[in-house]
One Martini backbone bead per residue (centre of mass of N, CA, C, O) as a GRO file, in nm:
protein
  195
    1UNK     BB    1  -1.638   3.983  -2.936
    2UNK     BB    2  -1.739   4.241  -2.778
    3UNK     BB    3  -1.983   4.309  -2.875
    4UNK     BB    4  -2.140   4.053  -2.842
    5UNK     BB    5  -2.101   4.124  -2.537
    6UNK     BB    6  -2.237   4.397  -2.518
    7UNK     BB    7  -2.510   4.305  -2.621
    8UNK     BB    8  -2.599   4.058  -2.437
    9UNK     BB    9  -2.572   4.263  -2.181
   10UNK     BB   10  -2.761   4.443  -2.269
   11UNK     BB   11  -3.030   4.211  -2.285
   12UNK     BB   12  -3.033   4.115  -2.006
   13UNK     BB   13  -3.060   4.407  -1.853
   14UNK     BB   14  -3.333   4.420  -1.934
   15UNK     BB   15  -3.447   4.142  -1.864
   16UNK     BB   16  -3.433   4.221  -1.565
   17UNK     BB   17  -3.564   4.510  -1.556
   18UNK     BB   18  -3.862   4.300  -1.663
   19UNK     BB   19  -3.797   4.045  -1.463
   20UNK     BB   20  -3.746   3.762  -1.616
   21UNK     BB   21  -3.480   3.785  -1.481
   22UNK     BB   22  -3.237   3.704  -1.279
   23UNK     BB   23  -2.955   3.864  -1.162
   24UNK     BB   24  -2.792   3.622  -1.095
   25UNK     BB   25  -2.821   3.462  -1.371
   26UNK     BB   26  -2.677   3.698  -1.611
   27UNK     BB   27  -2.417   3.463  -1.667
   28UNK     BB   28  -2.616   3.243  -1.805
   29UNK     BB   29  -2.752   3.412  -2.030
   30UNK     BB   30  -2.495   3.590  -2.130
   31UNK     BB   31  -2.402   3.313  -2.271
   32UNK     BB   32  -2.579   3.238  -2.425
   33UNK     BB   33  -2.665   3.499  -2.611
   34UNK     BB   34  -2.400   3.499  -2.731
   35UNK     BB   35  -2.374   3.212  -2.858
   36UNK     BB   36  -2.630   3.278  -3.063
   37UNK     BB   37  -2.509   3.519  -3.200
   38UNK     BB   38  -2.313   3.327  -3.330
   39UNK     BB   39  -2.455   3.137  -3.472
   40UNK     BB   40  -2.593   3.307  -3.650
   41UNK     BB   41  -2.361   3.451  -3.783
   42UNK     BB   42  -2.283   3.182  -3.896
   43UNK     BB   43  -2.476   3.136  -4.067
   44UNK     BB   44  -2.489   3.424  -4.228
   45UNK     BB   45  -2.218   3.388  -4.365
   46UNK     BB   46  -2.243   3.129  -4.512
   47UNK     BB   47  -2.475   3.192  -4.693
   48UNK     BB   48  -2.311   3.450  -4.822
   49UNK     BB   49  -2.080   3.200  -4.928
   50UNK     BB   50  -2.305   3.073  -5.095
   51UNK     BB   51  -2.411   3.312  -5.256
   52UNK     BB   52  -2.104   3.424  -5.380
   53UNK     BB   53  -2.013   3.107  -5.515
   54UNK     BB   54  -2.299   2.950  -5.617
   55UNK     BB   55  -2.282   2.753  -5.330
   56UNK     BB   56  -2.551   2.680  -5.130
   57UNK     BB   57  -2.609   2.404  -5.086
   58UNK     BB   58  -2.365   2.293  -5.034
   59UNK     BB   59  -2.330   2.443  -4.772
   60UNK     BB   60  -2.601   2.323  -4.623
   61UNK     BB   61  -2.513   2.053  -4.643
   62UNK     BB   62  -2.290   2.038  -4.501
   63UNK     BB   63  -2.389   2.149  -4.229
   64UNK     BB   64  -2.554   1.937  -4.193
   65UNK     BB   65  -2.305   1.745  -4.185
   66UNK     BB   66  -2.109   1.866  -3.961
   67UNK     BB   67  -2.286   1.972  -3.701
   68UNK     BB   68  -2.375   1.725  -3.552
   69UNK     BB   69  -2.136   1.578  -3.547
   70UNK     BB   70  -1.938   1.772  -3.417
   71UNK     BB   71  -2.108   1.828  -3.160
   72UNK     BB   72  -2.127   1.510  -3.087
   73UNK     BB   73  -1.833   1.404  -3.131
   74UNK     BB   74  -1.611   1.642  -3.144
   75UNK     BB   75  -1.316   1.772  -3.077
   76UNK     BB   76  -1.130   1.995  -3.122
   77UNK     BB   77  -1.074   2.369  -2.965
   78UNK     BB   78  -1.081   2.686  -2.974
   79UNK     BB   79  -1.054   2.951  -2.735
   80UNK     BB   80  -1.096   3.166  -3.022
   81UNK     BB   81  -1.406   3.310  -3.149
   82UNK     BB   82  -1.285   3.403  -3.369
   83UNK     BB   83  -1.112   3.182  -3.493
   84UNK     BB   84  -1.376   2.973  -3.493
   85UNK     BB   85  -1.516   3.162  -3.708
   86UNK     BB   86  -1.352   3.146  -3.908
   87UNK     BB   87  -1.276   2.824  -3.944
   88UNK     BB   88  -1.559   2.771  -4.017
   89UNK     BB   89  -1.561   2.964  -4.264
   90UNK     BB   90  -1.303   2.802  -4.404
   91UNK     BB   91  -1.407   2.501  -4.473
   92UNK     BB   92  -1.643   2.596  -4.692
   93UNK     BB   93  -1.365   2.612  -4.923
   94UNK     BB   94  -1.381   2.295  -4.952
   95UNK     BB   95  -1.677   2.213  -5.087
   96UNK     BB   96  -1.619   2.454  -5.357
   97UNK     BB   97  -1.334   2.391  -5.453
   98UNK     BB   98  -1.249   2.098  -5.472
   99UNK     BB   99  -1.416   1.896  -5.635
  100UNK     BB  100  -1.295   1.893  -5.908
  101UNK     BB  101  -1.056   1.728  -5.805
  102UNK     BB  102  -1.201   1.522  -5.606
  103UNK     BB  103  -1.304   1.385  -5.864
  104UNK     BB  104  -1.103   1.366  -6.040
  105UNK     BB  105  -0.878   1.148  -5.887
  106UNK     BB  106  -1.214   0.986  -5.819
  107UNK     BB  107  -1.387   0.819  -5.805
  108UNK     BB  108  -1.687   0.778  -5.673
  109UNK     BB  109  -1.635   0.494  -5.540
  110UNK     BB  110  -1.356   0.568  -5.430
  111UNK     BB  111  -1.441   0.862  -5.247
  112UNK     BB  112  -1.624   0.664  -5.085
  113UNK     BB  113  -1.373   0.461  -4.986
  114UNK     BB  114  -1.235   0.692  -4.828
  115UNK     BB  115  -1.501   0.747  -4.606
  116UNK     BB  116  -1.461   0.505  -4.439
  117UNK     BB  117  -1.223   0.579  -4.213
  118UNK     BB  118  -1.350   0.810  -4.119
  119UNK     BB  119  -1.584   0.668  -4.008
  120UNK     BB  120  -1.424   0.480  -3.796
  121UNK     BB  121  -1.333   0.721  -3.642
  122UNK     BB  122  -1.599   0.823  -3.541
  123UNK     BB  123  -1.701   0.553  -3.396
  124UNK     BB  124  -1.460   0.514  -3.200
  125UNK     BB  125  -1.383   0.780  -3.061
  126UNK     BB  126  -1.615   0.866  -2.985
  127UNK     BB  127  -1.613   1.101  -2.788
  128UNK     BB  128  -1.422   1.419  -2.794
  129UNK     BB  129  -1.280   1.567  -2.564
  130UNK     BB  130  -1.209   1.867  -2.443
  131UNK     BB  131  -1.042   2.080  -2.232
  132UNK     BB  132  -1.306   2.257  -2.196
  133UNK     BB  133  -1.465   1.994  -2.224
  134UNK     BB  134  -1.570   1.727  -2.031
  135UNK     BB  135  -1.718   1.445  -1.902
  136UNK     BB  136  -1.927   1.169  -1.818
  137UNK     BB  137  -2.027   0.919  -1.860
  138UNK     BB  138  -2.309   0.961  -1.953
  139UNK     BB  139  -2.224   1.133  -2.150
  140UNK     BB  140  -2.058   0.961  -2.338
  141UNK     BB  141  -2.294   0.792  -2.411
  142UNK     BB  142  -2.463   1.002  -2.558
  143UNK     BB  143  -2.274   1.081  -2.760
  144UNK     BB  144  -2.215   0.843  -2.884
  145UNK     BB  145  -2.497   0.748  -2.982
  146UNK     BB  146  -2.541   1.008  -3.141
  147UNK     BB  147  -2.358   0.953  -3.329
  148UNK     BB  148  -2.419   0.686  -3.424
  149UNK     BB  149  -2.700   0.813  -3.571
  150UNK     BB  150  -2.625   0.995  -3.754
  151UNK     BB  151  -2.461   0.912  -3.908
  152UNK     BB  152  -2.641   0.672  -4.028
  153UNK     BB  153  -2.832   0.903  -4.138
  154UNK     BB  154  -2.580   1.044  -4.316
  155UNK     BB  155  -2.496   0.740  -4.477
  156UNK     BB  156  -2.805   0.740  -4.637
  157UNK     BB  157  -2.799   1.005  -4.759
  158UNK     BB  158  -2.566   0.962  -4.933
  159UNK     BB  159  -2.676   0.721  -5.079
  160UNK     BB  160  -2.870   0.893  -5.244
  161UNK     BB  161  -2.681   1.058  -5.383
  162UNK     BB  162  -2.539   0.841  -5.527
  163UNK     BB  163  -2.802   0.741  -5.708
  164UNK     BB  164  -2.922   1.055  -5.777
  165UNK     BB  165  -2.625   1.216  -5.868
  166UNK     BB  166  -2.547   1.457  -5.636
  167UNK     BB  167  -2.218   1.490  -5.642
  168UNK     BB  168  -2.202   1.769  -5.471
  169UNK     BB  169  -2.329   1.644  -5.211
  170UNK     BB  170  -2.156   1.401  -5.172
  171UNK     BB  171  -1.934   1.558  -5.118
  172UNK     BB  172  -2.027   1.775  -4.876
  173UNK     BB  173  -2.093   1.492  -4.691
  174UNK     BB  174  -1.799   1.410  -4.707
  175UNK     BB  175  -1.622   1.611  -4.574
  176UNK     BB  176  -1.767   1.622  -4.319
  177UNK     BB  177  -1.631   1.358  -4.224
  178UNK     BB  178  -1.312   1.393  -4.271
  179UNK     BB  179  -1.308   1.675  -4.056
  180UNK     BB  180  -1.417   1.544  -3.862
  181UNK     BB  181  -1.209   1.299  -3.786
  182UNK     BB  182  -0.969   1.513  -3.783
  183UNK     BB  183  -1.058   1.675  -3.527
  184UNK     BB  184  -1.055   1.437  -3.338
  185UNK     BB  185  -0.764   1.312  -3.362
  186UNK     BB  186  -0.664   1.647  -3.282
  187UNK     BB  187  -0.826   1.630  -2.992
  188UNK     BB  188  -0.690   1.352  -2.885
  189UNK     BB  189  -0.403   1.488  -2.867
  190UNK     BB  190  -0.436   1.733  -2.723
  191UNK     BB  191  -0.539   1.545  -2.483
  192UNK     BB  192  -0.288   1.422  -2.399
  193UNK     BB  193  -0.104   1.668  -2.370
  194UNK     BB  194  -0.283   1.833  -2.145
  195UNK     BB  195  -0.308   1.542  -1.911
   0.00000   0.00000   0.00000
């Protein structure tokens, strides 16, 4: 991710020369423009294997349910950008291969009925603190509520692909739940172990 600071690096001292931003300001503005730059990559690379596997849409809903739960939500994060952008990115490749098998092996009611357990865990557990960042009451109180909500209102739309028979939608917003779920128990791990 060197380049990626470079460019940053680079955005930044223009907007300072520009008067935009003040000098002082620098190492917060060049976090955020990395880190943004970092999740447009990451979001043009999903797109990439969502075009050339030919589950484009699989892709975007995995995405939609996918990422705001686990922002709010919480759980294990890799130290490194580059493990993280890998990891972000083969996890696309959960619900792209899988289904042939995951839809074999159980019926549709079934599936949903696996879905039950990671929802559970979601709901209790969030938020998870990350060892690399701490919350404090209040912060905790907004992402529980707001996972909390995510929730609701995604396994609301479950609920529409299960009756429109959307099945490989449902598959890839199944599985956002069952990830998310995982990444927080061993985030609860992790922070344990840590502490």
């Amino acid at each position: 991710m060197g380049l990626i600071k470079k460019i940053a690096d680079g955005i930044c001292k223009l907007l300072a020369m520009q008067g935009i931003i003040q000098k002082e300001d620098l190492e917060l503005y060049r976090y955020g423009i990395e880190n943004g730059i970092i999740v447009v990559l990451n979001f043009l690379t999903s797109v990439v294997i969502g075009i050339i596997t030919g589950r484009l849409g699989v892709v975007l809903v995995f995405l939609c349910f996918y990422v705001p739960l686990r922002t709010y939500g919480g759980g294990v994060h890799l130290k490194s950008k580059w493990l993280c952008y890998l990891l972000s990115n083969l996890i696309l490749l959960i619900p792209i291969y899988t289904y042939d098998a995951g839809m074999k092996l159980l019926s549709k009611a079934g599936y949903v009925l696996l879905l039950l357990p990671a929802v559970i865990v979601i709901f209790v557990l969030c938020p998870v603190e990350s060892v690399n960042k701490r919350l404090d009451k209040d912060e905790r109180k907004y992402y529980r509520r707001a996972t909390h909500c995510i929730s609701a209102l995604e396994l609301c739309v479950l609920a529409v692909f299960f009756v429109l028979e959307l099945d490989h939608f449902l598959y890839a917003g199944g599985v956002s739940f069952l990830l998310v779920a995982l990444f927080m128990v061993m985030g609860k791990v992790t922070s344990k172990h840590y502490t």
